[in-house]
C-alpha positions as CSV (number, residue, x, y, z in Angstrom):
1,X,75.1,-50.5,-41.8
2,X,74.3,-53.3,-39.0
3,X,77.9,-54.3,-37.5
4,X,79.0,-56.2,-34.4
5,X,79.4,-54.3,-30.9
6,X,83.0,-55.7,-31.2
7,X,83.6,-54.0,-34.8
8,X,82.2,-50.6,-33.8
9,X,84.2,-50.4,-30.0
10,X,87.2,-51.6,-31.7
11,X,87.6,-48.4,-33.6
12,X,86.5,-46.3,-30.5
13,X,89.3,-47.9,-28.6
14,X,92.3,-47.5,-31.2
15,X,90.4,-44.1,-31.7
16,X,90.3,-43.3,-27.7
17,X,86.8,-42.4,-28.3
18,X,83.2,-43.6,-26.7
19,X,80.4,-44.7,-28.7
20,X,76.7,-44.6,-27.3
21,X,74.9,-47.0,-26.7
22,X,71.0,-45.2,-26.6
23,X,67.7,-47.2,-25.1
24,X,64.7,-47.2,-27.8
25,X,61.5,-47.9,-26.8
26,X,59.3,-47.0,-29.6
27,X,59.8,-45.3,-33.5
28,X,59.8,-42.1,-32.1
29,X,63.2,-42.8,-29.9
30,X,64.9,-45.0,-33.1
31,X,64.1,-42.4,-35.4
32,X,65.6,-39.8,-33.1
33,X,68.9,-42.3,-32.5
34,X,69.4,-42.9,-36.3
35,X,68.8,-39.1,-37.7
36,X,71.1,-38.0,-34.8
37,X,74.0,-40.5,-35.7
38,X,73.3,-39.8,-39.6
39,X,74.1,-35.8,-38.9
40,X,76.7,-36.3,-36.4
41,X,78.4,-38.8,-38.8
42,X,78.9,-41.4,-35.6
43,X,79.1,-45.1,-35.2
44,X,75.8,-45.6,-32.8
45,X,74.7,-48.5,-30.7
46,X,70.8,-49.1,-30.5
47,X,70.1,-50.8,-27.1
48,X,66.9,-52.9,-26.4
49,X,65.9,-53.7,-22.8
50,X,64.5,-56.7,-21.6
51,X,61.1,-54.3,-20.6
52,X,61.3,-52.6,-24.0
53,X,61.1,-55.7,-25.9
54,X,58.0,-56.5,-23.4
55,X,56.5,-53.0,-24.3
56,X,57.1,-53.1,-27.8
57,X,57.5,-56.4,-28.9
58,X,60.8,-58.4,-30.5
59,X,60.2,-58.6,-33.5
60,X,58.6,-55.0,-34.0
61,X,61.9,-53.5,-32.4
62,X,64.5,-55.7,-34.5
63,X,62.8,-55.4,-37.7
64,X,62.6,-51.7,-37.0
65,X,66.3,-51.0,-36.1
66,X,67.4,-53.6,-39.4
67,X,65.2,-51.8,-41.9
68,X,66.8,-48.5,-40.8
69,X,70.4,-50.1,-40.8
70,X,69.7,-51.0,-44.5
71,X,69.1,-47.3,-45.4
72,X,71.7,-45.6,-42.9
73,X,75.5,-45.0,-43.9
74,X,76.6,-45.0,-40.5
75,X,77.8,-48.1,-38.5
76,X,75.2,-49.1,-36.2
77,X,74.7,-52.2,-34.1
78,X,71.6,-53.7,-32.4
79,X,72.4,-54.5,-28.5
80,X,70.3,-56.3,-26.2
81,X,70.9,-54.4,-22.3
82,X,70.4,-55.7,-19.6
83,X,69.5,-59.6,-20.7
84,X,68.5,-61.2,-17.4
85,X,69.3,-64.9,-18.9
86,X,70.4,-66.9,-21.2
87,X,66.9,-67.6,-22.8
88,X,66.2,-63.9,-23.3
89,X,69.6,-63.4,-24.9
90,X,68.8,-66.3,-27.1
91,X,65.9,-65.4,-28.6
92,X,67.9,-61.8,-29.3
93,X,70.5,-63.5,-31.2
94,X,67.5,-65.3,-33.2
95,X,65.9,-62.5,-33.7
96,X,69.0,-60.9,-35.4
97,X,71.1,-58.4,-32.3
98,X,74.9,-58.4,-33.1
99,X,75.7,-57.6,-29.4
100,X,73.9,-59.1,-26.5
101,X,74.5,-58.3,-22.8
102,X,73.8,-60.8,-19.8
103,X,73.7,-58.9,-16.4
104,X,74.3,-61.2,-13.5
105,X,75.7,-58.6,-11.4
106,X,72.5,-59.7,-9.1
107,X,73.8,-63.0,-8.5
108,X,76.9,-64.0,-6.6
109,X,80.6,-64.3,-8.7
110,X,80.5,-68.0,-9.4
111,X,76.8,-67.9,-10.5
112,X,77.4,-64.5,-12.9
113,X,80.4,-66.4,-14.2
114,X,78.4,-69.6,-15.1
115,X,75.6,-67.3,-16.9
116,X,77.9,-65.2,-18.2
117,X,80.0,-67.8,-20.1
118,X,76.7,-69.9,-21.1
119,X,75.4,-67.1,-23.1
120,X,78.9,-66.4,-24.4
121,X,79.5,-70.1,-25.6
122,X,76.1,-69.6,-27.5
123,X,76.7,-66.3,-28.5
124,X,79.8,-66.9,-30.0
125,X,78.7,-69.7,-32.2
126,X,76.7,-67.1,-34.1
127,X,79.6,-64.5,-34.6
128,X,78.0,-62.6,-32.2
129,X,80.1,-60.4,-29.3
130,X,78.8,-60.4,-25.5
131,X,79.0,-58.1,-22.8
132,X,79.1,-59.1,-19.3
133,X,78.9,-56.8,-16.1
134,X,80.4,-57.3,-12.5
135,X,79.8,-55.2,-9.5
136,X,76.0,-53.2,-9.0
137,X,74.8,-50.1,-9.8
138,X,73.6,-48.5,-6.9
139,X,74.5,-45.4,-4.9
140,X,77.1,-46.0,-2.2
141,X,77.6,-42.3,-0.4
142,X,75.7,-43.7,2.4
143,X,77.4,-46.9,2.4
144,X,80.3,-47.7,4.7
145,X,83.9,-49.1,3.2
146,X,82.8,-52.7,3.3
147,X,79.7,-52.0,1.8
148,X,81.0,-50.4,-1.2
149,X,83.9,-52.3,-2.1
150,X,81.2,-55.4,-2.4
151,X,78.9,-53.2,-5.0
152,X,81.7,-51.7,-6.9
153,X,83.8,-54.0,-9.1
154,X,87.0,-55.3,-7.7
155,X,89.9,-55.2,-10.6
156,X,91.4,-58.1,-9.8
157,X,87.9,-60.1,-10.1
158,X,87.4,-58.2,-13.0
159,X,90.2,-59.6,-14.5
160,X,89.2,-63.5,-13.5
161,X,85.9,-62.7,-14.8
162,X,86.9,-61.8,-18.3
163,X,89.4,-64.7,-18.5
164,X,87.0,-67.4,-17.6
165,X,83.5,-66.2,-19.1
166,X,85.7,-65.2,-22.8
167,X,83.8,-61.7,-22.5
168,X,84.0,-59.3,-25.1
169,X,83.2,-55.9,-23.1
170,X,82.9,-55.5,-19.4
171,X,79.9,-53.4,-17.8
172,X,81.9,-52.1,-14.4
173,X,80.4,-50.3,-11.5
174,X,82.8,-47.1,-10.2
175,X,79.9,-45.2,-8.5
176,X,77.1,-44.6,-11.2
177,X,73.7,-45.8,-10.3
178,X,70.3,-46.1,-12.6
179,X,67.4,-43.9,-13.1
180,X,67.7,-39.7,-12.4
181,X,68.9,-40.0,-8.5
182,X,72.4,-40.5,-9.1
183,X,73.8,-38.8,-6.2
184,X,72.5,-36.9,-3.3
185,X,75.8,-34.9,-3.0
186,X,78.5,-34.0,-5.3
187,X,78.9,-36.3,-7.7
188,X,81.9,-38.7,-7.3
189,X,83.0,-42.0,-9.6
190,X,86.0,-43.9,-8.7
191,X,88.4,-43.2,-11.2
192,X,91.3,-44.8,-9.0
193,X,89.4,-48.3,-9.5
194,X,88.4,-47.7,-12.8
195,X,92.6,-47.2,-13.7
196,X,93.3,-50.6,-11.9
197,X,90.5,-52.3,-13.6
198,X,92.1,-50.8,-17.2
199,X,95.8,-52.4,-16.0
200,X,94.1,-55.7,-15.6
201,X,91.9,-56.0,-18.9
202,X,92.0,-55.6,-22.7
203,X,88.4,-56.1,-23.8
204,X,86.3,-52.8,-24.0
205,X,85.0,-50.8,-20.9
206,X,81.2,-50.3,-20.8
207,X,80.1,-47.8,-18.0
208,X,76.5,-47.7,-17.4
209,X,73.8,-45.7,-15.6
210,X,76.1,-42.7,-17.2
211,X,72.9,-40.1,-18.3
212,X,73.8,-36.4,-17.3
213,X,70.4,-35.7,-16.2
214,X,70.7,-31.9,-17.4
215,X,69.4,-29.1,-15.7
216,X,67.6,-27.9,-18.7
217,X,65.5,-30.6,-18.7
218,X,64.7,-31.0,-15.1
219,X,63.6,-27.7,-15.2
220,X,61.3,-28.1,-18.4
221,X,60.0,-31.1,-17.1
222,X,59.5,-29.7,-13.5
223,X,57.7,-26.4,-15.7
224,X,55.0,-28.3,-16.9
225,X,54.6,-30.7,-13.7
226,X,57.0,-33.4,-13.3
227,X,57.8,-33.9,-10.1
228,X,61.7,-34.6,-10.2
229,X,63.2,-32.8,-7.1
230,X,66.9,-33.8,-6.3
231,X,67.7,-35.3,-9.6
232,X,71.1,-35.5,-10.5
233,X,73.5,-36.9,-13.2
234,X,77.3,-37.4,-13.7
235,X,79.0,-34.4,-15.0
236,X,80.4,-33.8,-18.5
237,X,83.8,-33.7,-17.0
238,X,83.3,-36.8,-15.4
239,X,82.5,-38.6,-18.7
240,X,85.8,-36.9,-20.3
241,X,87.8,-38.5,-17.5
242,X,86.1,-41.8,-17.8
243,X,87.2,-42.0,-21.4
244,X,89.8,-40.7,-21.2
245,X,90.8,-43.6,-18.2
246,X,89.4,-46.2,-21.3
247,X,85.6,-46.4,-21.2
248,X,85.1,-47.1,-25.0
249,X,80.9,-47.6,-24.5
250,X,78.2,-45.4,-22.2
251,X,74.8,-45.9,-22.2
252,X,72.1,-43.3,-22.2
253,X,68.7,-44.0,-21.4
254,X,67.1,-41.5,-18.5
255,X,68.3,-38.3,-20.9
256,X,65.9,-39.8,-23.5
257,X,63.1,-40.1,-21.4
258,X,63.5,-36.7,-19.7
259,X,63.5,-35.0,-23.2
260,X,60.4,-37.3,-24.4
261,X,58.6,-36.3,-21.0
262,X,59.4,-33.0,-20.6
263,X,58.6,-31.7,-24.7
264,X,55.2,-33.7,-24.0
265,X,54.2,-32.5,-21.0
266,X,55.1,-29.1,-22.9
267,X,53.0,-29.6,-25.9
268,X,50.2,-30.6,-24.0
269,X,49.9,-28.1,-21.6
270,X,50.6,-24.9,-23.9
271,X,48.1,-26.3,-26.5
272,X,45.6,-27.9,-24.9
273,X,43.7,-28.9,-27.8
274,X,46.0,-30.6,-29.6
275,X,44.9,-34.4,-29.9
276,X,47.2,-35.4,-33.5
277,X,49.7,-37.6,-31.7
278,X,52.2,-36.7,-34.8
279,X,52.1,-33.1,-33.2
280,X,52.3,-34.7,-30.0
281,X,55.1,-36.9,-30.4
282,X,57.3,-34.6,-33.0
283,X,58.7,-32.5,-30.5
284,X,59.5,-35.6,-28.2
285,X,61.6,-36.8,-30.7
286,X,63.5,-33.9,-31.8
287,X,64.1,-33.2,-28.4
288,X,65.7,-36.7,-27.8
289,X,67.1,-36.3,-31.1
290,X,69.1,-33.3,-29.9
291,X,70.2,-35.3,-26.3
292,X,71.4,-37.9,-28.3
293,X,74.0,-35.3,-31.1
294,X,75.0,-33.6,-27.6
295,X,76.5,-36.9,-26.1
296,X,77.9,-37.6,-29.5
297,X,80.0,-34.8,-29.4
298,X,80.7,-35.3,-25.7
299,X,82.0,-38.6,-26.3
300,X,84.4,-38.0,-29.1
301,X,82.1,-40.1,-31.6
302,X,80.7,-37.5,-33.6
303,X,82.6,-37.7,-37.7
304,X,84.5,-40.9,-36.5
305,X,81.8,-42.7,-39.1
């Protein structure tokens, strides 16, 4: 059932829960999102990156993630993340997404505000929900006072931003930061900001860069010869409090690809003579499968279907 990112994080906000938003790349990684949402019974949100769609093609991913919408009970929506510009997010919406993202957290305010409410404007002629971000995400424990209150989104520009771009979720930056090198010491997000942000806004929350980077998996990975020394991801409890403070969407995409790498690098090096890539690339997806029914549950999403 292909809905709207606006349908779907309505109910997770009257519900006070967060749905996922997982990065595909491939069949292997839909399959895994879709069978995992299907047995959780959980409203799901695919996500297709700008790179993805250059790895894997548009029209190959969105006919993908539509066919399995028209077999799956579960509400599911197909979200571009990350769109750069307006021209990528337009050939999304013509390709068929119900959510598309613009990220002009790169550029300065006035310049993310102008993208941000041209792909809105368009966006919004086709029914079609858009989520904007403000603030960078980057790790600040190095960074002095100054520094971080210019990468981390101010609440009351938060608020301006939404007002004048007509926004339908806001991506917000409280301390997360992409990829597995979250933090170099304990892990911290700024809740405090997060609460202000919350006073000042109604549309859906969207915090980003929010994989756990688990221990298990490092581990696995490390086993079998990744090199992934000091990775480190925000904490369970930490994505409890964030929802709990009113983040209504978290996206997951460095769990994946630690499960896919780490079950490879597993199958390959315990039987070496293995060359069927359906033997190969089975394991990798069950693994993912199983990230993505653990987040479920974390978030609250899991029989809200």
């Amino acid at each position: 059932m292909l809905l709207t990112n606006k349908e779907i994080l309505a109910y997770a906000m009257a519900g006070k829960y967060a749905v996922g938003a997982f990065n595909i790349h491939n069949l292997e990684s839909l399959q895994a999102v879709v069978t995992a949402a299907e047995e959780e019974n959980s409203p799901v949100i695919v996500a297709v990156t700008p790179s993805a769609i250059k790895y894997s093609g548009l029209a190959y991913l969105a006919q993908l993630v539509k066919m399995a919408a028209e077999v799956t009970p579960v509400p599911m929506s197909l979200h571009l993340d990350h769109g750069k510009d307006v021209e990528t997010a337009a050939k999304c919406l013509r390709a068929g997404f119900t959510s598309v993202m613009i990220d002009g957290s790169h550029m300065d305010f006035e310049e993310n505000i102008a993208a941000t409410g041209k792909v809105t404007e368009i966006a919004h002629k086709s029914g079609v929900p858009v989520e904007g971000e403000l603030g960078r995400l980057v790790r600040v424990e190095d960074s002095s006072v100054e520094q971080k209150e210019a990468i981390l989104t101010d609440p009351e520009a938060a608020r301006q931003f939404v007002e004048r771009t007509n926004v339908d979720a806001l991506a917000v930056a409280i301390g997360t930061s992409h990829g597995a090198y979250k933090f170099k010491g304990e892990p911290r997000l700024d809740f405090k900001r997060l609460t202000e942000i919350k006073k000042r806004i109604s549309v859906p929350l969207v915090l980003h860069a929010a994989s756990g980077v688990p221990v298990d998996l490092v581990e696995k990975a490390t086993r079998y010869g990744a090199q992934l020394a000091g990775a480190k991801g925000v904490p369970d409890k930490s994505i409890q409090q964030a929802i709990g403070l009113g983040i209504a969407k978290i996206n997951i995409d460095t769990d994946l690809r630690l499960a896919f790498t780490a079950t490879v690098r597993e199958v390959l090096t315990t039987t070496p003579t293995e060359f069927d890539p359906r033997n190969i690339l089975g394991p990798a997806r069950e693994a993912m499968k199983k990230v993505v029914k653990d987040k479920m549950r974390l978030f609250g999403s899991s029989r809200k279907a």
